[in-house]
N, CA and C atoms as an extended XYZ file, in Angstrom:
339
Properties=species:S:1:pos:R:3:atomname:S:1:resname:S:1:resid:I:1 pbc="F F F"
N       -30.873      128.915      120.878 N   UNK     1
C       -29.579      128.375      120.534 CA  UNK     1
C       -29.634      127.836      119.102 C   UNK     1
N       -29.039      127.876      118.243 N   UNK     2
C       -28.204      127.808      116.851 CA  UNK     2
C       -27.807      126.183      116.816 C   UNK     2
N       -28.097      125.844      115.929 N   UNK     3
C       -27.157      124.274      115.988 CA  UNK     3
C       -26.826      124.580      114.077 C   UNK     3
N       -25.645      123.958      114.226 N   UNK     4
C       -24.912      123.843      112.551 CA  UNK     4
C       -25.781      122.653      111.445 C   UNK     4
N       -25.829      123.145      110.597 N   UNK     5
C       -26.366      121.828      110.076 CA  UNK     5
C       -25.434      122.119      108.246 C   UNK     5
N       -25.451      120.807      107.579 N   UNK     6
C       -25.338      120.567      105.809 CA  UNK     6
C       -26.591      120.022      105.846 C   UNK     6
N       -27.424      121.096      104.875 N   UNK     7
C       -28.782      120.443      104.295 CA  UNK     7
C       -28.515      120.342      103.069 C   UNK     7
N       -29.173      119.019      102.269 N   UNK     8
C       -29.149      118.966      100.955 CA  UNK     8
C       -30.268      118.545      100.511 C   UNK     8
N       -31.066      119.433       99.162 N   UNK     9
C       -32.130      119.537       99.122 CA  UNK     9
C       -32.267      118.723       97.168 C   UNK     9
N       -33.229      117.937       97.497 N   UNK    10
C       -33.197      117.349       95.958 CA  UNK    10
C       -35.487      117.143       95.468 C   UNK    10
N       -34.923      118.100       94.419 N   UNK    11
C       -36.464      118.359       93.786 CA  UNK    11
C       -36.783      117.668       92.819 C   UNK    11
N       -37.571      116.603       92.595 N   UNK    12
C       -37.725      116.310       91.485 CA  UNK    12
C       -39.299      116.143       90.786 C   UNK    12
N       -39.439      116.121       89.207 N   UNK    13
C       -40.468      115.906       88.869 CA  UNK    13
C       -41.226      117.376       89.544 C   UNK    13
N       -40.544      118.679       89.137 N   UNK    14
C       -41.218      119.667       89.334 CA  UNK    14
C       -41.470      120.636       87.129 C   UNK    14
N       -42.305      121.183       87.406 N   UNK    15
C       -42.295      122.439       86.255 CA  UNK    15
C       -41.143      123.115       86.373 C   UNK    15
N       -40.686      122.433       84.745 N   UNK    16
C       -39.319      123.484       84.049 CA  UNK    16
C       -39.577      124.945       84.507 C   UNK    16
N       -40.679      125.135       83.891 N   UNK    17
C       -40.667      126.834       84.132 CA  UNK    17
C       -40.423      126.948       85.316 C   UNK    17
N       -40.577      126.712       86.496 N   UNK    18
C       -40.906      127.073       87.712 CA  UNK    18
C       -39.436      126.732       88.157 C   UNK    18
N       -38.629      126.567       87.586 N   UNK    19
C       -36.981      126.699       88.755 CA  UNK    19
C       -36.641      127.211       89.214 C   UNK    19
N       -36.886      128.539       88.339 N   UNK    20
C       -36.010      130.037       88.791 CA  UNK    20
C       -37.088      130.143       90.460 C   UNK    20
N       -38.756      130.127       90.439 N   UNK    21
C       -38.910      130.443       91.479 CA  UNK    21
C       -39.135      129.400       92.535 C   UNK    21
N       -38.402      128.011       92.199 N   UNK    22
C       -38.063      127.192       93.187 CA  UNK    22
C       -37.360      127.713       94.144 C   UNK    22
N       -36.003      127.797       93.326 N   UNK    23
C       -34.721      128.392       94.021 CA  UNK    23
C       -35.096      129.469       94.346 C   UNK    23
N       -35.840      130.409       94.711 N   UNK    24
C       -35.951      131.698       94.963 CA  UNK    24
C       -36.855      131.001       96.235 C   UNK    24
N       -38.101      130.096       96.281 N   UNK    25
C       -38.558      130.388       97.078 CA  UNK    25
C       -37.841      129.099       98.544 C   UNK    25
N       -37.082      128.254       98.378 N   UNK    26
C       -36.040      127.957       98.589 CA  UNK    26
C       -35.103      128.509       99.363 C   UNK    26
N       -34.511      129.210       98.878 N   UNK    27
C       -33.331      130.395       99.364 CA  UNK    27
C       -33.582      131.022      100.308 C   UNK    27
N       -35.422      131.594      100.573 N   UNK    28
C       -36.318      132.235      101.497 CA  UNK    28
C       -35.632      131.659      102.795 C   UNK    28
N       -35.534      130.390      102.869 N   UNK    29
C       -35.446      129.201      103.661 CA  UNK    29
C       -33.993      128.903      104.542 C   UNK    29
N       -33.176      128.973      103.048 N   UNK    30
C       -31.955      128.307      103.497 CA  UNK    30
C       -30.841      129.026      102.547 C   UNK    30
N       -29.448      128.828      102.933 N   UNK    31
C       -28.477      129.489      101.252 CA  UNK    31
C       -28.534      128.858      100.716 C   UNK    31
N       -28.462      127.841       99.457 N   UNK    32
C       -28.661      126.926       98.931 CA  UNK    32
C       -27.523      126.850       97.581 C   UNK    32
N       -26.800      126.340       97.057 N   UNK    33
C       -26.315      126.443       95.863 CA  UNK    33
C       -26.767      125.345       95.100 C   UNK    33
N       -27.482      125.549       94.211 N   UNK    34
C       -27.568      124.425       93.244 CA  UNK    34
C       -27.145      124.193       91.763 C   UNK    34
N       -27.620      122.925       91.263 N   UNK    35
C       -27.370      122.152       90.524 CA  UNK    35
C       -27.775      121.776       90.071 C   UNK    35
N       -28.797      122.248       88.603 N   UNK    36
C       -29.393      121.131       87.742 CA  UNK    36
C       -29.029      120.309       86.760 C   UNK    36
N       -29.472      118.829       87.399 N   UNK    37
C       -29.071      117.759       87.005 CA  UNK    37
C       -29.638      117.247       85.667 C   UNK    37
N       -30.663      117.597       85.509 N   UNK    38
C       -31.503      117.033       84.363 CA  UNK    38
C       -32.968      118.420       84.239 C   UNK    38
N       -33.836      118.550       83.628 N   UNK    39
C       -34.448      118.878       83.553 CA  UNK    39
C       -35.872      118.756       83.914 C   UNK    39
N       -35.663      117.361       84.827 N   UNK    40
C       -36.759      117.171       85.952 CA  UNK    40
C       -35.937      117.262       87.102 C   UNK    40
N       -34.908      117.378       87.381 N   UNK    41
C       -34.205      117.085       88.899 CA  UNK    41
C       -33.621      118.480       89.024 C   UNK    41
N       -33.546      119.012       90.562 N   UNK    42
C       -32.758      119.857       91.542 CA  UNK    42
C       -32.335      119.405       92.288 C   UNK    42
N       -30.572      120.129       92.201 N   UNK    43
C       -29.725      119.789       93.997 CA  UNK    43
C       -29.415      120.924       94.215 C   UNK    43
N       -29.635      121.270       95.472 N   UNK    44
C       -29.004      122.145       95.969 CA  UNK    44
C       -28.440      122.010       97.408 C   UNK    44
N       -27.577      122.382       97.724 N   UNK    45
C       -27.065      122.207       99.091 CA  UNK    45
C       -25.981      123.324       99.994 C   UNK    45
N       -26.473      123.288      100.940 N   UNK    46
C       -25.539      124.317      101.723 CA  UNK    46
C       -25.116      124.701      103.303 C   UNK    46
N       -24.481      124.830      104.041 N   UNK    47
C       -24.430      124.801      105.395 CA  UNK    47
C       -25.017      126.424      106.036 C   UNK    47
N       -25.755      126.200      107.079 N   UNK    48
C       -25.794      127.287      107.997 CA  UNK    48
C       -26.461      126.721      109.316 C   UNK    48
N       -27.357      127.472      110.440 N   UNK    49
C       -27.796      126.937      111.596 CA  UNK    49
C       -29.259      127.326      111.104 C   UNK    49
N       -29.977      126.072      112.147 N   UNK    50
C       -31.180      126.428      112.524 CA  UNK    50
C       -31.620      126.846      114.363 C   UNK    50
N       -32.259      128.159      113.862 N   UNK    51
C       -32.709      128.971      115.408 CA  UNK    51
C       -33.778      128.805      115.548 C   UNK    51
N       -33.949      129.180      116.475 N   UNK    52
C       -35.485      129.429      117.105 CA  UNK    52
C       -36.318      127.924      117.538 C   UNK    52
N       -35.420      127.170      117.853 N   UNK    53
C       -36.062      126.273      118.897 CA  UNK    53
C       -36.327      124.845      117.192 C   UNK    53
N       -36.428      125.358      115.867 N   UNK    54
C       -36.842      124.915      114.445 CA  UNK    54
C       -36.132      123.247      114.405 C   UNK    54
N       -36.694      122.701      114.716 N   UNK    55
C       -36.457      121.065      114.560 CA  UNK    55
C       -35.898      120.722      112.556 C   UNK    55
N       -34.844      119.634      112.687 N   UNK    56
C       -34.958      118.998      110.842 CA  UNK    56
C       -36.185      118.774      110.138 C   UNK    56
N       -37.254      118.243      111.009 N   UNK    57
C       -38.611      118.042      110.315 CA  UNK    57
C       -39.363      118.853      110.241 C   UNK    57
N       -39.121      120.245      111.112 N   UNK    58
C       -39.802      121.087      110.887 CA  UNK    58
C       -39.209      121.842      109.493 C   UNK    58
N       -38.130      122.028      110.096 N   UNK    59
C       -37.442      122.292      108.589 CA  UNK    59
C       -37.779      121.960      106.863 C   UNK    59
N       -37.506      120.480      107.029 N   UNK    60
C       -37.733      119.798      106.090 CA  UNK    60
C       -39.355      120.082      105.273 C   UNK    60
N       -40.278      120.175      106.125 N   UNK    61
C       -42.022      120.537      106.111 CA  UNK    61
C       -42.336      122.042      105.629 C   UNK    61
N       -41.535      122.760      106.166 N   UNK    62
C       -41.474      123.929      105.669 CA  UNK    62
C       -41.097      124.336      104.512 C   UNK    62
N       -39.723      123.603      103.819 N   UNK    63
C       -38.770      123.834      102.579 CA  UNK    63
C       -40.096      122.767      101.683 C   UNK    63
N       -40.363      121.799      102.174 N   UNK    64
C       -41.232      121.188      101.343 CA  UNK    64
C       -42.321      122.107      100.558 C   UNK    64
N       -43.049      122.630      101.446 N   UNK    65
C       -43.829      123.574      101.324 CA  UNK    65
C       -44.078      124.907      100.429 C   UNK    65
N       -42.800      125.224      100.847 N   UNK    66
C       -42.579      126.435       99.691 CA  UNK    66
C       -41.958      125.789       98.549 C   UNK    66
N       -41.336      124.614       98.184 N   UNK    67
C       -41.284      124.249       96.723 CA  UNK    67
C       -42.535      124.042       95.999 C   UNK    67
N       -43.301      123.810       96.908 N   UNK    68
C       -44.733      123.119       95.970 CA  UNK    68
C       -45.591      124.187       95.783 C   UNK    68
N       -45.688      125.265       96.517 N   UNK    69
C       -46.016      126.800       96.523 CA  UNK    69
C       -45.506      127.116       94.900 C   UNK    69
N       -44.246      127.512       95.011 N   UNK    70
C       -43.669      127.824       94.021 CA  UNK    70
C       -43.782      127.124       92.668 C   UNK    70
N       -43.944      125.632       93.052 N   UNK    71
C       -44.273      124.543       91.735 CA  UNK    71
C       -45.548      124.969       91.006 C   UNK    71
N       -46.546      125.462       91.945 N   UNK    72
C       -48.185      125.448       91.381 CA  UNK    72
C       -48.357      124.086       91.810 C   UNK    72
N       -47.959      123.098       92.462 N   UNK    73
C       -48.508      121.738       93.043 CA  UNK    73
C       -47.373      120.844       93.806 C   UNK    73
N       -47.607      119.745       93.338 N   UNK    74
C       -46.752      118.762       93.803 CA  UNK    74
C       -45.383      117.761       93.091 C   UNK    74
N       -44.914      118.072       93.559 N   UNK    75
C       -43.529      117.889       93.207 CA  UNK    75
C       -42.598      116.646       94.054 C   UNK    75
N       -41.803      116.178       93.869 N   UNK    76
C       -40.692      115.366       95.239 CA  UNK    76
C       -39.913      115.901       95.568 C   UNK    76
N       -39.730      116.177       97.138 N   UNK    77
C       -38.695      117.087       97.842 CA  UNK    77
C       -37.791      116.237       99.056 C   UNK    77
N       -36.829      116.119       98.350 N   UNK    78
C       -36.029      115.064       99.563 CA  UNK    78
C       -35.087      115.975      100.249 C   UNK    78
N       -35.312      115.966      101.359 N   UNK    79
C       -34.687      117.075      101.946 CA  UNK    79
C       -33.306      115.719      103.062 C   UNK    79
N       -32.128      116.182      103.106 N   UNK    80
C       -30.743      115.564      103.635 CA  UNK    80
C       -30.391      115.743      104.883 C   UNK    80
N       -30.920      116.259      106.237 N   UNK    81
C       -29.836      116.864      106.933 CA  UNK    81
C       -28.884      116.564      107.750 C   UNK    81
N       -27.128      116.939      107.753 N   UNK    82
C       -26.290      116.328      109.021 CA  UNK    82
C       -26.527      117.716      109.856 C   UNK    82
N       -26.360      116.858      111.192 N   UNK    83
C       -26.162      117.886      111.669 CA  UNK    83
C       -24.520      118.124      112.601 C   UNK    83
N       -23.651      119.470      112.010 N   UNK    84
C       -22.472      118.997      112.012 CA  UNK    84
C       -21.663      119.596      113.487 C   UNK    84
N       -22.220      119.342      114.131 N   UNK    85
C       -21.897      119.799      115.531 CA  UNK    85
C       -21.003      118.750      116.628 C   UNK    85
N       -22.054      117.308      116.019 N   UNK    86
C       -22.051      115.897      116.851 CA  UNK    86
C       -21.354      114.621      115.571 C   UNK    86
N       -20.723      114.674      114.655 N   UNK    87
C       -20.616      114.122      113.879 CA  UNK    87
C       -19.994      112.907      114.323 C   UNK    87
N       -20.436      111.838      113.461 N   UNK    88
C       -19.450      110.601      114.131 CA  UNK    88
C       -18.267      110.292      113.770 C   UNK    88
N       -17.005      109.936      114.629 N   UNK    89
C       -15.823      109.932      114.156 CA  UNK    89
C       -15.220      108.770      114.506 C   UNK    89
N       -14.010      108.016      114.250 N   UNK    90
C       -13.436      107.180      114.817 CA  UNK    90
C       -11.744      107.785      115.341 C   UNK    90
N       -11.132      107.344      116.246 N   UNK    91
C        -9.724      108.180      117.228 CA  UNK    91
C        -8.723      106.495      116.911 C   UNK    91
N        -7.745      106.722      116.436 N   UNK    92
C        -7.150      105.743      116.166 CA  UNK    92
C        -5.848      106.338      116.924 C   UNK    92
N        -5.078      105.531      118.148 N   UNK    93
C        -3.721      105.882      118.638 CA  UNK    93
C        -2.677      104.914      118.687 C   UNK    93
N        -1.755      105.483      118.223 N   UNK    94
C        -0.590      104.084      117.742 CA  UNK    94
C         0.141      104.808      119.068 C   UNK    94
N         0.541      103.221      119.562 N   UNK    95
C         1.783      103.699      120.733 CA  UNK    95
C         2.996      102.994      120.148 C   UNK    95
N         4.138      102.940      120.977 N   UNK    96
C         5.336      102.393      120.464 CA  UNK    96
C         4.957      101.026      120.596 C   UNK    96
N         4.547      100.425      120.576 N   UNK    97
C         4.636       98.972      120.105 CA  UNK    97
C         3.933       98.729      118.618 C   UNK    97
N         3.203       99.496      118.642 N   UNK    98
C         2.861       99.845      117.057 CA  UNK    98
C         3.957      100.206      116.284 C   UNK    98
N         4.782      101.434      116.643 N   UNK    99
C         5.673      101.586      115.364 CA  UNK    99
C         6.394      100.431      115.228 C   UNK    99
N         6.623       99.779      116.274 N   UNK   100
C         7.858       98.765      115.915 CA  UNK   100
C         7.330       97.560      114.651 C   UNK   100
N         5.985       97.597      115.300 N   UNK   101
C         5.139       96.550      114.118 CA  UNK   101
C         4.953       96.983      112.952 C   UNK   101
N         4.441       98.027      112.795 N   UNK   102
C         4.401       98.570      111.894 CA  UNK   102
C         5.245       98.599      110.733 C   UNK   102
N         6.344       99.721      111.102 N   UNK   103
C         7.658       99.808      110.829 CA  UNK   103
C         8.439       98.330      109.950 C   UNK   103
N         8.028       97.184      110.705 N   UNK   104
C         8.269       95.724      110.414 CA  UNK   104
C         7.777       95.415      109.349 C   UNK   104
N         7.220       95.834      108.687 N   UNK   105
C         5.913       94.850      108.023 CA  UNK   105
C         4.447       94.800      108.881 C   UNK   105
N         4.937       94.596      109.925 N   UNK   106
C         3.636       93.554      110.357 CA  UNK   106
C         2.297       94.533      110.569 C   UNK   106
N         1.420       93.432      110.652 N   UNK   107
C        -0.103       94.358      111.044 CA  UNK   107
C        -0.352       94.957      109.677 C   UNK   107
N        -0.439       94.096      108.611 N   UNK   108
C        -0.642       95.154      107.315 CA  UNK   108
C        -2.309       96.328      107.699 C   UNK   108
N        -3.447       95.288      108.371 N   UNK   109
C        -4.276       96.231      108.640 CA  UNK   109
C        -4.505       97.397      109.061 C   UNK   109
N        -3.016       98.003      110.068 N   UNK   110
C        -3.085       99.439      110.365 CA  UNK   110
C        -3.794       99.468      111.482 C   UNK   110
N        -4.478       98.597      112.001 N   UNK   111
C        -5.046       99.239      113.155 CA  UNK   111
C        -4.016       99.043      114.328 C   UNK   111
N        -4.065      100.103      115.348 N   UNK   112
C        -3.529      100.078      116.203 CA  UNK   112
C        -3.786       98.950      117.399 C   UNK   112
N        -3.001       98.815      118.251 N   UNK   113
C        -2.600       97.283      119.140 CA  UNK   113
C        -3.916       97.693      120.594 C   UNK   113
């Protein structure tokens, strides 16, 4: 089973030269679109699922892995993930005694009664 995830992946304090095959070895991994921020820093970020049973930390250990592959060493890899299946939300329901308050002035806070 598949679960959705937004991973966002931030590299830093890696070899200039070595971006192009960051993101390449990266991408192996995940879709990624990035963003360089500075010339020690990478963002990249992008949505798809992880299969095959593949945990965030496994994830995360893995993408780690092949950046520092690709670096020739060690680098910082902060890896982000939601996972957007279960997200947290809040349900706000106004009944008619609300509009009337509302409507009034009153209750500048908006929350419902």
């Amino acid at each position: 089973m598949s679960r959705q995830y937004s991973m966002e992946a931030t590299v830093r304090g890696f070899d200039p030269a070595k971006t192009e095959a960051i993101k390449a070895a990266a991408q192996e991994l995940w879709t990624f679109e990035w963003f360089t921020t500075s010339d020690a820093e990478l963002t990249g970020d992008g949505e798809s699922a992880l299969a095959g049973g593949v945990t965030e930390v496994e994830f995360a250990a893995q993408l780690a892995r092949a950046v520092w592959q690709a670096n020739g060493g060690f680098c910082s890899v902060t890896v982000n993930a939601t996972y957007l299946e279960a997200l947290p939300f809040e349900s706000y329901e106004y009944l008619g005694e609300d509009f009337a308050r509302l409507m009034a002035g009153k209750g500048h806070d908006g929350a419902p009664t």
